[in-house]
OpenMM code with the backbone's topology and positions (N, CA, C; nanometers):
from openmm import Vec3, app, unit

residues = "UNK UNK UNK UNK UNK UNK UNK UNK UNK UNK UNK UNK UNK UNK UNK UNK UNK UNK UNK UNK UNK UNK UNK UNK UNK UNK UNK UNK UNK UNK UNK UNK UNK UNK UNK UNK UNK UNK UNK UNK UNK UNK UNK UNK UNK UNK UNK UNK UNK UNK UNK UNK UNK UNK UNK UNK UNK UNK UNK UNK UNK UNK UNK UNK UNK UNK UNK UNK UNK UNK UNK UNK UNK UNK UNK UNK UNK UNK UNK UNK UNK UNK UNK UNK UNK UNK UNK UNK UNK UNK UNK UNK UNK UNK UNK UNK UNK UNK UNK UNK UNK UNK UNK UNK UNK UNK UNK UNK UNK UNK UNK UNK UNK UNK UNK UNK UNK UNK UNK UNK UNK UNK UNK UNK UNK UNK UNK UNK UNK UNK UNK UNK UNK".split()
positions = [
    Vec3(-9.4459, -3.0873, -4.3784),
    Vec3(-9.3830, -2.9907, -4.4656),
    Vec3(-9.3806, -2.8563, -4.3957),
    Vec3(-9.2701, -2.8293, -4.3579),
    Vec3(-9.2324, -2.6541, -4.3474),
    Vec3(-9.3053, -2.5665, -4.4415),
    Vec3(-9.3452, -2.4274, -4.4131),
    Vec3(-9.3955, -2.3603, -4.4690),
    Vec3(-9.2860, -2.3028, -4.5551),
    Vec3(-9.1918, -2.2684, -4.5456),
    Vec3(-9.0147, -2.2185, -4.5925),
    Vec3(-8.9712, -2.3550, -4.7018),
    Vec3(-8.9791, -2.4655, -4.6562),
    Vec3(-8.9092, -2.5228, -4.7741),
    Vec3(-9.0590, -2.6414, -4.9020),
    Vec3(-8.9466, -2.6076, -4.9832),
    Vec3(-9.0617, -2.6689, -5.1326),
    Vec3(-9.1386, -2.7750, -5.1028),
    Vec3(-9.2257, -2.8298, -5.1209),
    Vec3(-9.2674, -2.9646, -5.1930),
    Vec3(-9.1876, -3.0399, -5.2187),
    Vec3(-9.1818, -3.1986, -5.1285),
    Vec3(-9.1390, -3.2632, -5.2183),
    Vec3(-9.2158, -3.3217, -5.3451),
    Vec3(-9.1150, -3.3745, -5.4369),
    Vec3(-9.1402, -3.4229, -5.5673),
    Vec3(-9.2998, -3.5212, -5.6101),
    Vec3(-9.2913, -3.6057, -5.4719),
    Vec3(-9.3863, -3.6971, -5.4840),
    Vec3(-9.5412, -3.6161, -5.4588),
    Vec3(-9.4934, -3.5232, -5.3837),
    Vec3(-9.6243, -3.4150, -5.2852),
    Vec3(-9.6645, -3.3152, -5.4376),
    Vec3(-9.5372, -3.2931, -5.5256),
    Vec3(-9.5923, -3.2179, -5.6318),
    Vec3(-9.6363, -3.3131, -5.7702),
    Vec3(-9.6156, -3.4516, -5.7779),
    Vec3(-9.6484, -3.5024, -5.8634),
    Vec3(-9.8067, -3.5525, -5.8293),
    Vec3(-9.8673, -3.5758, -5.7085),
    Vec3(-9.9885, -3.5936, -5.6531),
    Vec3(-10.0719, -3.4523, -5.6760),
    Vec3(-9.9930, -3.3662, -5.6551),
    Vec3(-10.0878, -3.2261, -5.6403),
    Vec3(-10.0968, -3.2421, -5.8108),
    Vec3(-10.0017, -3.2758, -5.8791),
    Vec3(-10.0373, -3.2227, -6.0329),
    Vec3(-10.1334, -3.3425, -6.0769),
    Vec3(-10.1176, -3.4667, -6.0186),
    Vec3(-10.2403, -3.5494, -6.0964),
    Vec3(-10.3633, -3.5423, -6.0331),
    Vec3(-10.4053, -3.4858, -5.9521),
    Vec3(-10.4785, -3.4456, -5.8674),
    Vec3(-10.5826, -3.3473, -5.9530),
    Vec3(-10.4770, -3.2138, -5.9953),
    Vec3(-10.5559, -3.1318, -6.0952),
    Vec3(-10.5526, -3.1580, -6.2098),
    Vec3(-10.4985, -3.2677, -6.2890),
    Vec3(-10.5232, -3.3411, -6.3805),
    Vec3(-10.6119, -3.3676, -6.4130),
    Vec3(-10.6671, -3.4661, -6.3309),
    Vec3(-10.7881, -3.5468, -6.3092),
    Vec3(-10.9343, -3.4480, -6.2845),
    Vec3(-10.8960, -3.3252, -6.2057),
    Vec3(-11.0094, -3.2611, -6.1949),
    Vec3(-11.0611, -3.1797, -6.3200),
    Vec3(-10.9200, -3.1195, -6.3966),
    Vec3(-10.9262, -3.0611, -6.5010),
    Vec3(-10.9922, -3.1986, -6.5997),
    Vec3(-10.9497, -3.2826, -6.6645),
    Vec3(-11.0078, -3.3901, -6.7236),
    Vec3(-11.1623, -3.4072, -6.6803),
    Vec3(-11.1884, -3.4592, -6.5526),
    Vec3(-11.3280, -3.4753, -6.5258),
    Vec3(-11.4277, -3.3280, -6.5696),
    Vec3(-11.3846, -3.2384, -6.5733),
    Vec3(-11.4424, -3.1081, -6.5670),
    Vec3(-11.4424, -3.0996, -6.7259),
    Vec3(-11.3216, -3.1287, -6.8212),
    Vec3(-11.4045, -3.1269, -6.9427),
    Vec3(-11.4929, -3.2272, -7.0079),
    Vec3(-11.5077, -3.3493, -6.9308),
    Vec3(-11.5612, -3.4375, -7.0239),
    Vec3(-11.6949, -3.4269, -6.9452),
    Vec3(-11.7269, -3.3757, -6.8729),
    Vec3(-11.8535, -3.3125, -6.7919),
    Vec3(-11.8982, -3.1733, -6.8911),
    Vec3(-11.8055, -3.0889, -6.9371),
    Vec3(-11.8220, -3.0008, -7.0268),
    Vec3(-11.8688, -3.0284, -7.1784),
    Vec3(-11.7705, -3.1501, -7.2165),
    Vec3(-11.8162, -3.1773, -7.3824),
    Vec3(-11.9923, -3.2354, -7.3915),
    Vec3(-11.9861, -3.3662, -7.2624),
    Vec3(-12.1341, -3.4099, -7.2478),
    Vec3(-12.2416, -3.2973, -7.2341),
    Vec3(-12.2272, -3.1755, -7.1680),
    Vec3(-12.3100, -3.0919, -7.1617),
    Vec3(-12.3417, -3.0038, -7.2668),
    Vec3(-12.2032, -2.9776, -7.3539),
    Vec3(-12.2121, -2.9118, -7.4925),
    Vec3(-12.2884, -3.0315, -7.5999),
    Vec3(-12.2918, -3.1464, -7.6024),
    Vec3(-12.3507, -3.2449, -7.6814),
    Vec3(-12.5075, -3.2090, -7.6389),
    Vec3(-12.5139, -3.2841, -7.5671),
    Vec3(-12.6590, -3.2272, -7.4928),
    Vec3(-12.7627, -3.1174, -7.5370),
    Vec3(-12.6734, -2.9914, -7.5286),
    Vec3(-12.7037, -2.8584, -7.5150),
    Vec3(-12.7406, -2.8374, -7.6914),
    Vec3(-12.6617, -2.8598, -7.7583),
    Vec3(-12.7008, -2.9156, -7.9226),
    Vec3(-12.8322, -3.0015, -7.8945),
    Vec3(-12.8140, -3.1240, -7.8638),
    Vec3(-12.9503, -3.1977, -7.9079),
    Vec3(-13.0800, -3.1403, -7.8707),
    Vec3(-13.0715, -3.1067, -7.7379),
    Vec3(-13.1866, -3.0240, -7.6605),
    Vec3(-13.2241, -2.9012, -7.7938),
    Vec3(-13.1285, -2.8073, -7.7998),
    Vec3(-13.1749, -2.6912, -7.9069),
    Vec3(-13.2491, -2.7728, -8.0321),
    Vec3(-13.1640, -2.8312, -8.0760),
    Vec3(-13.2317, -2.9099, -8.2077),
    Vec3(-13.4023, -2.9601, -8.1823),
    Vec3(-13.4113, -3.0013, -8.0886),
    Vec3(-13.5329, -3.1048, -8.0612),
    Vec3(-13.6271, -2.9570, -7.9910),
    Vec3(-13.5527, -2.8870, -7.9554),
    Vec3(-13.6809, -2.7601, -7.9255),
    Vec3(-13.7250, -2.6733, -8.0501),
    Vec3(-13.6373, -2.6545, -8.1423),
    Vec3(-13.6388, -2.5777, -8.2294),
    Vec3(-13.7202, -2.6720, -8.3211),
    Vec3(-13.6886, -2.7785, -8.3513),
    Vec3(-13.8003, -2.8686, -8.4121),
    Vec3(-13.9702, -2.8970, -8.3521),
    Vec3(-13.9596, -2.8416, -8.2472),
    Vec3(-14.1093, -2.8648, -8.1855),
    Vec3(-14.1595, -2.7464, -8.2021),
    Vec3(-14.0544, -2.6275, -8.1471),
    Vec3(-14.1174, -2.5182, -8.2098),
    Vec3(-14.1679, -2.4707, -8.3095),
    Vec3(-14.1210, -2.5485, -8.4060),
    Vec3(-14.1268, -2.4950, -8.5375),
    Vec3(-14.2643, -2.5685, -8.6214),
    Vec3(-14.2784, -2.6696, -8.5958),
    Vec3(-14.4260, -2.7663, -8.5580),
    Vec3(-14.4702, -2.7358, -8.5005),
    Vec3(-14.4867, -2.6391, -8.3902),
    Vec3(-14.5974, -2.6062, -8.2926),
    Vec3(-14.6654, -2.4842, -8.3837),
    Vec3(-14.5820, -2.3950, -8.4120),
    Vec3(-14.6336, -2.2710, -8.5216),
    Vec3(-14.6504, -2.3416, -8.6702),
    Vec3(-14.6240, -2.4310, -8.7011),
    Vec3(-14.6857, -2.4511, -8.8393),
    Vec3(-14.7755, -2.4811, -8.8665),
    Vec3(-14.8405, -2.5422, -8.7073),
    Vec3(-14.9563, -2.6448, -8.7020),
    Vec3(-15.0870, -2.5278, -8.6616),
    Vec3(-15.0276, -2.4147, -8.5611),
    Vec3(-15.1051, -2.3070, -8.5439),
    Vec3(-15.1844, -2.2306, -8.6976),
    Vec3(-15.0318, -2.1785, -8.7353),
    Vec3(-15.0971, -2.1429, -8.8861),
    Vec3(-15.1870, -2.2433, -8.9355),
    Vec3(-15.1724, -2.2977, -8.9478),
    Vec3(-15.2601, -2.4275, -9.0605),
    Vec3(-15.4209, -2.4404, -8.9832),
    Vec3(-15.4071, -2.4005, -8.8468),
    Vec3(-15.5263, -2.4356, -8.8081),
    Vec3(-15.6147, -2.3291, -8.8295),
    Vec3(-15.5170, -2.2310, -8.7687),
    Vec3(-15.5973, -2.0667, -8.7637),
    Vec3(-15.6299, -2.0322, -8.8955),
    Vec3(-15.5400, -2.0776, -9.0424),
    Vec3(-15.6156, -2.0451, -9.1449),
    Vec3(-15.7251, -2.1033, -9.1923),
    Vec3(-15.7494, -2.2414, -9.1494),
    Vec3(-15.8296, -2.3153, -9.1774),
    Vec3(-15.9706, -2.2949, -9.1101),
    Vec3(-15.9264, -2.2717, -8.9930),
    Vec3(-16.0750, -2.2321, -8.9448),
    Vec3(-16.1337, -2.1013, -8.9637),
    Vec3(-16.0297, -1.9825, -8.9989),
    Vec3(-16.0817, -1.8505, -9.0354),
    Vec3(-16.1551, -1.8539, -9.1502),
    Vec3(-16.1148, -1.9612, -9.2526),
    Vec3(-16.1947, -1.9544, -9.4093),
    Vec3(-16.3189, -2.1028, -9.3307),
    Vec3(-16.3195, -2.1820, -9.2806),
    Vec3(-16.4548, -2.2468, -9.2451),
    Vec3(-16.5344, -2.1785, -9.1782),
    Vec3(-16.4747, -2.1374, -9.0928),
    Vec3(-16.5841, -2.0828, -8.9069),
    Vec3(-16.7260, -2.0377, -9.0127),
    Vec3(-16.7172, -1.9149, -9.0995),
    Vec3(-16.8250, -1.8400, -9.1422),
    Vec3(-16.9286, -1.9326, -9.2006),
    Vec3(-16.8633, -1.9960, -9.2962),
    Vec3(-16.9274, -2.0687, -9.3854),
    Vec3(-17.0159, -2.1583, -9.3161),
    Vec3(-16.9061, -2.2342, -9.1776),
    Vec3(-17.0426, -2.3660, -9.0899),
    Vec3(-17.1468, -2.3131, -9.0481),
    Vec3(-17.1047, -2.1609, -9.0021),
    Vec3(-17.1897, -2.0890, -8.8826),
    Vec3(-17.3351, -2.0739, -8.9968),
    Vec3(-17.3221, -2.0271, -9.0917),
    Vec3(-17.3860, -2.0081, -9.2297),
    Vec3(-17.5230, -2.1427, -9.2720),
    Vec3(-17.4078, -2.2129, -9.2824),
    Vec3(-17.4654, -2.3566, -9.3285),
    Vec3(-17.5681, -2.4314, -9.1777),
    Vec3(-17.5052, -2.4223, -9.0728),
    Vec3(-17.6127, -2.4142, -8.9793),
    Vec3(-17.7303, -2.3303, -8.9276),
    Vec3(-17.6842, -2.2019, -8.9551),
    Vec3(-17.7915, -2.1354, -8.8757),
    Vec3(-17.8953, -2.1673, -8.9876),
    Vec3(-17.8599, -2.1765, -9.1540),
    Vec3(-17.9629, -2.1676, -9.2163),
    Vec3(-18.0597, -2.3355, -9.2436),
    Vec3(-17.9740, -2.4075, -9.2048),
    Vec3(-18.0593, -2.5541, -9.1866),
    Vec3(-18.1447, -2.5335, -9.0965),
    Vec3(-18.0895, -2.4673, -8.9601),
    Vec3(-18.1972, -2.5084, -8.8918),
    Vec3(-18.3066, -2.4163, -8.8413),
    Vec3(-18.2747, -2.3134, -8.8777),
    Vec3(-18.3277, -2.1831, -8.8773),
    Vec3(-18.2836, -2.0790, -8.7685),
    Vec3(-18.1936, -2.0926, -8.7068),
    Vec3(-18.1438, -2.0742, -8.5945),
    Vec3(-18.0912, -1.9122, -8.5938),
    Vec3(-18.0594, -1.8326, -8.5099),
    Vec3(-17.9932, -1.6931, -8.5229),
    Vec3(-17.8505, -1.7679, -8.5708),
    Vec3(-17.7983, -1.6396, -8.6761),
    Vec3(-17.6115, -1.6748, -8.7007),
    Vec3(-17.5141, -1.6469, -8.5812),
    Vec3(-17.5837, -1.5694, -8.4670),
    Vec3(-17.5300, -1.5143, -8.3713),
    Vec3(-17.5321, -1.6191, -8.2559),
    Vec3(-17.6252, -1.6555, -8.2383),
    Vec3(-17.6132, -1.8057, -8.1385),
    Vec3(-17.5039, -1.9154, -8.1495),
    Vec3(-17.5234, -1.9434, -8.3288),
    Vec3(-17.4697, -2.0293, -8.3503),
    Vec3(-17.2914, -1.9990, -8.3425),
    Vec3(-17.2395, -1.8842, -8.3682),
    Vec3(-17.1373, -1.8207, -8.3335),
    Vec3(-17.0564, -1.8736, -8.2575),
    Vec3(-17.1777, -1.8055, -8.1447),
    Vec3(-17.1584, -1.8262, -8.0070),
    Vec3(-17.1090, -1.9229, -7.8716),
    Vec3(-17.1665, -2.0494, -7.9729),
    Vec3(-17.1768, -2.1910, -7.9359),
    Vec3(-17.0206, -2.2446, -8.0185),
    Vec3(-16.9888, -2.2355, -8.1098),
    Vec3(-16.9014, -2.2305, -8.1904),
    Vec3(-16.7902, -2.2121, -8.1099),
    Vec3(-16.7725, -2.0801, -8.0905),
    Vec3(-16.6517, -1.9931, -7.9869),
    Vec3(-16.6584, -2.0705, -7.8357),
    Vec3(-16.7688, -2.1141, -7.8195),
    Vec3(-16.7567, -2.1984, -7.6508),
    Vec3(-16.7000, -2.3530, -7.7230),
    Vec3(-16.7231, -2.4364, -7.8128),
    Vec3(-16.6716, -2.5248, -7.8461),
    Vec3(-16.4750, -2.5159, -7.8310),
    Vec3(-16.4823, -2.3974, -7.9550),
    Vec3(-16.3432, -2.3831, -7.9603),
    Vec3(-16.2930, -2.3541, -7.8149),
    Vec3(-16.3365, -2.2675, -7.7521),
    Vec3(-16.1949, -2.2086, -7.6098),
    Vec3(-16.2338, -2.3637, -7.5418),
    Vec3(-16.3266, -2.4347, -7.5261),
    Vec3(-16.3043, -2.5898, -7.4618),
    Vec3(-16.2244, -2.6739, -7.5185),
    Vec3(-16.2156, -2.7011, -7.6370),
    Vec3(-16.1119, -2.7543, -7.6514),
    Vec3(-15.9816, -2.7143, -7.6490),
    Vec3(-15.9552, -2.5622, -7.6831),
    Vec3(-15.8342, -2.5085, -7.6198),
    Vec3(-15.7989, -2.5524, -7.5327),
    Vec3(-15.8697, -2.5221, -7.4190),
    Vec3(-15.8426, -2.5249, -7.2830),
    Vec3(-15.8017, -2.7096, -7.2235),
    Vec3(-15.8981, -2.8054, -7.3014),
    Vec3(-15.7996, -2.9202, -7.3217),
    Vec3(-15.6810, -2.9110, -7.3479),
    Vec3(-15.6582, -2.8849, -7.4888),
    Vec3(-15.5033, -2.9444, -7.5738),
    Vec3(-15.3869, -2.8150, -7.4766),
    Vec3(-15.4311, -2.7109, -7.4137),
    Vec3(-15.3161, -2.7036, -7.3476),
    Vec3(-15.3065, -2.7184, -7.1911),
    Vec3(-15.4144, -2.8382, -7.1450),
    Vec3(-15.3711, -2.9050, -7.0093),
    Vec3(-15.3172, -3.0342, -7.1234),
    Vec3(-15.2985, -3.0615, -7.2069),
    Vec3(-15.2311, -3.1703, -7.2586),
    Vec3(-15.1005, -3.1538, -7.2609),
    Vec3(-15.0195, -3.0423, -7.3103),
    Vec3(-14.9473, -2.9567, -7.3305),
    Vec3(-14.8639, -2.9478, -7.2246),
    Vec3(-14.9485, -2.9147, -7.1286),
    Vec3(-14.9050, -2.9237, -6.9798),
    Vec3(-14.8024, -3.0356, -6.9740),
    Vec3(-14.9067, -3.0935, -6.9552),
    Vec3(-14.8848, -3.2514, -6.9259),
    Vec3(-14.7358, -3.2885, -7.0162),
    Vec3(-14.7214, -3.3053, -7.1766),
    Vec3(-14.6062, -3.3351, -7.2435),
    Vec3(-14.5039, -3.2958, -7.1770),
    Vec3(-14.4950, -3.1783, -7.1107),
    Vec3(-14.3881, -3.0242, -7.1097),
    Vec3(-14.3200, -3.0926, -6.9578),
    Vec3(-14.4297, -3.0957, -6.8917),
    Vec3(-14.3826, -3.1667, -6.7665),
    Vec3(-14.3058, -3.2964, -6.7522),
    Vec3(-14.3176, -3.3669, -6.8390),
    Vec3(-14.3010, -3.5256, -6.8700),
    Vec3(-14.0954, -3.5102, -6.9611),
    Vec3(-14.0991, -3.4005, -7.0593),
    Vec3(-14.0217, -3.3701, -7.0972),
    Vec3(-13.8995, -3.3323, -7.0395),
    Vec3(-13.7678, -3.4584, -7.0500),
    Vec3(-13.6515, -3.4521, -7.0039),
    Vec3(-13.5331, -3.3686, -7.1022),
    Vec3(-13.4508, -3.2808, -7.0716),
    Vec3(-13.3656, -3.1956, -7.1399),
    Vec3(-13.2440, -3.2735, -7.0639),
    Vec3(-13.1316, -3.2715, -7.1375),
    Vec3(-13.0186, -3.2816, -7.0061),
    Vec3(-12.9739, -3.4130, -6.9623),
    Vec3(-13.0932, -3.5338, -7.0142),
    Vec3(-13.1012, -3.6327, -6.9483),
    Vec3(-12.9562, -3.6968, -6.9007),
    Vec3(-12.8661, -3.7408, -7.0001),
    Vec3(-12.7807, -3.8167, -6.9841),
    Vec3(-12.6350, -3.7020, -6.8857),
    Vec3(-12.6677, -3.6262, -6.9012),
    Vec3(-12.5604, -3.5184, -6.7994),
    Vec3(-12.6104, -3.5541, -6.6750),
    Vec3(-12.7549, -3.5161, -6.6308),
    Vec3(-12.7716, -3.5225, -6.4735),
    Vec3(-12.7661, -3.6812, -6.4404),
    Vec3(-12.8093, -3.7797, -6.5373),
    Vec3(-12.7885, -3.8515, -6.4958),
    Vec3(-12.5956, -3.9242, -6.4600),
    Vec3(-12.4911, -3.8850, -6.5051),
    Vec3(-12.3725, -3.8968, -6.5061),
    Vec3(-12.3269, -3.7825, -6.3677),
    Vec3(-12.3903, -3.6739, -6.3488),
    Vec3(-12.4116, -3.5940, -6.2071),
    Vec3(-12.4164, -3.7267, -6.1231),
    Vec3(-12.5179, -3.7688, -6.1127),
    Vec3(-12.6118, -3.8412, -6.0022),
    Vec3(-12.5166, -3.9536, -5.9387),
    Vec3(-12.4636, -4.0300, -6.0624),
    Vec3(-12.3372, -4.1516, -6.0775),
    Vec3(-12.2664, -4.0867, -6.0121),
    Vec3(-12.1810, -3.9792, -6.0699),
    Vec3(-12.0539, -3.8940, -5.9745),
    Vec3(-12.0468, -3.8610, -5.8250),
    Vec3(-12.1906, -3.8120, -5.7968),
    Vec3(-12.2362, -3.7882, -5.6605),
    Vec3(-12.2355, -3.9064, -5.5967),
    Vec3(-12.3372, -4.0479, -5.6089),
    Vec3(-12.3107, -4.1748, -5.5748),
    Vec3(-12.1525, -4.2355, -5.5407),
    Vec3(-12.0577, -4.1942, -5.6496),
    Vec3(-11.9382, -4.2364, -5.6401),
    Vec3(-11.8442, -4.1815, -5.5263),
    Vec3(-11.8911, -4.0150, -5.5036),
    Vec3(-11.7879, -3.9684, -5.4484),
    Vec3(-11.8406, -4.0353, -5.2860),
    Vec3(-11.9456, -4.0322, -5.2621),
    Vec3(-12.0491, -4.0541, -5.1472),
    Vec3(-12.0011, -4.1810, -5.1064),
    Vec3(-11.9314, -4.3140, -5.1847),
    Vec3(-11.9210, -4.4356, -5.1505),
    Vec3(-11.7799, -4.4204, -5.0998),
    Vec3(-11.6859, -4.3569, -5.2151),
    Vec3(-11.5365, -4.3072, -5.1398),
    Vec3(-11.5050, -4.2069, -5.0490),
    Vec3(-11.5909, -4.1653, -5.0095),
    Vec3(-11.6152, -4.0738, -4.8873),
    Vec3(-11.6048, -4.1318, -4.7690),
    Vec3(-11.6767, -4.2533, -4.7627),
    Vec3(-11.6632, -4.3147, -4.6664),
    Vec3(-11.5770, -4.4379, -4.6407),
    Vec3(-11.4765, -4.4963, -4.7522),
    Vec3(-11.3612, -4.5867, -4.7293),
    Vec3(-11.2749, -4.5067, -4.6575),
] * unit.nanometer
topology = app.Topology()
chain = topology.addChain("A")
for resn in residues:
    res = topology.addResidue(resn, chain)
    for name in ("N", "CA", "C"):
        topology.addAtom(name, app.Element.getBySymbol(name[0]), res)
């Protein structure tokens, strides 16, 4: 093809299905990611929202017990209320310090996205095999 004269017909019907196809692949790569992008929010916003309900519930619960055990022990056993406190507060930050290497652990394990990167991965595979015919 001369730089001066048009395209032929067949050269412009290839160029247009060409960006057809890219335009097409590019939205249905778009809708899967907008689907996605919904479920992901939903399923975070639901954990979030269980993660703080479960906080409240604990933190109130133990703010109206903590006194009362610390109470009920030091005076069984005769013990200072201040020891027993003490021991109390090292219980709690240990198990903290468990449930959020657990936490860890979920968060890490936790796939967002799944079915997009995995349809990436396919695409990449595909182009990689016709790359080389």
């Amino acid at each position: 093809m001369n730089p001066g004269t048009p395209p032929a017909p067949e050269e412009r019907a290839s160029a247009t299905g060409l960006l057809r196809a890219v335009a097409l692949y590019i939205e249905a790569r778009g809708r899967l990611l907008h689907i996605e992008g919904q479920e992901a929010g939903s399923r975070l916003i639901n954990l979030t929202g269980m993660v703080m309900l479960a906080f409240a519930a604990f933190g109130i619960g133990w703010m109206l017990a903590a006194p009362a055990l610390v109470y009920i022990i030091a005076e069984s056993n005769g013990w200072p209320w201040t020891r027993v406190a003490l021991a109390g507060a090292g219980i709690h930050l240990f198990l903290g310090l468990l449930l959020l290497a657990g936490l860890k652990s979920k968060l890490r394990g936790m796939q967002l996205f799944e079915e997009t990167l995995n349809q990436f991965s396919r695409d990449r595979e595909w182009l990689i095999r016709n790359k080389n015919d």
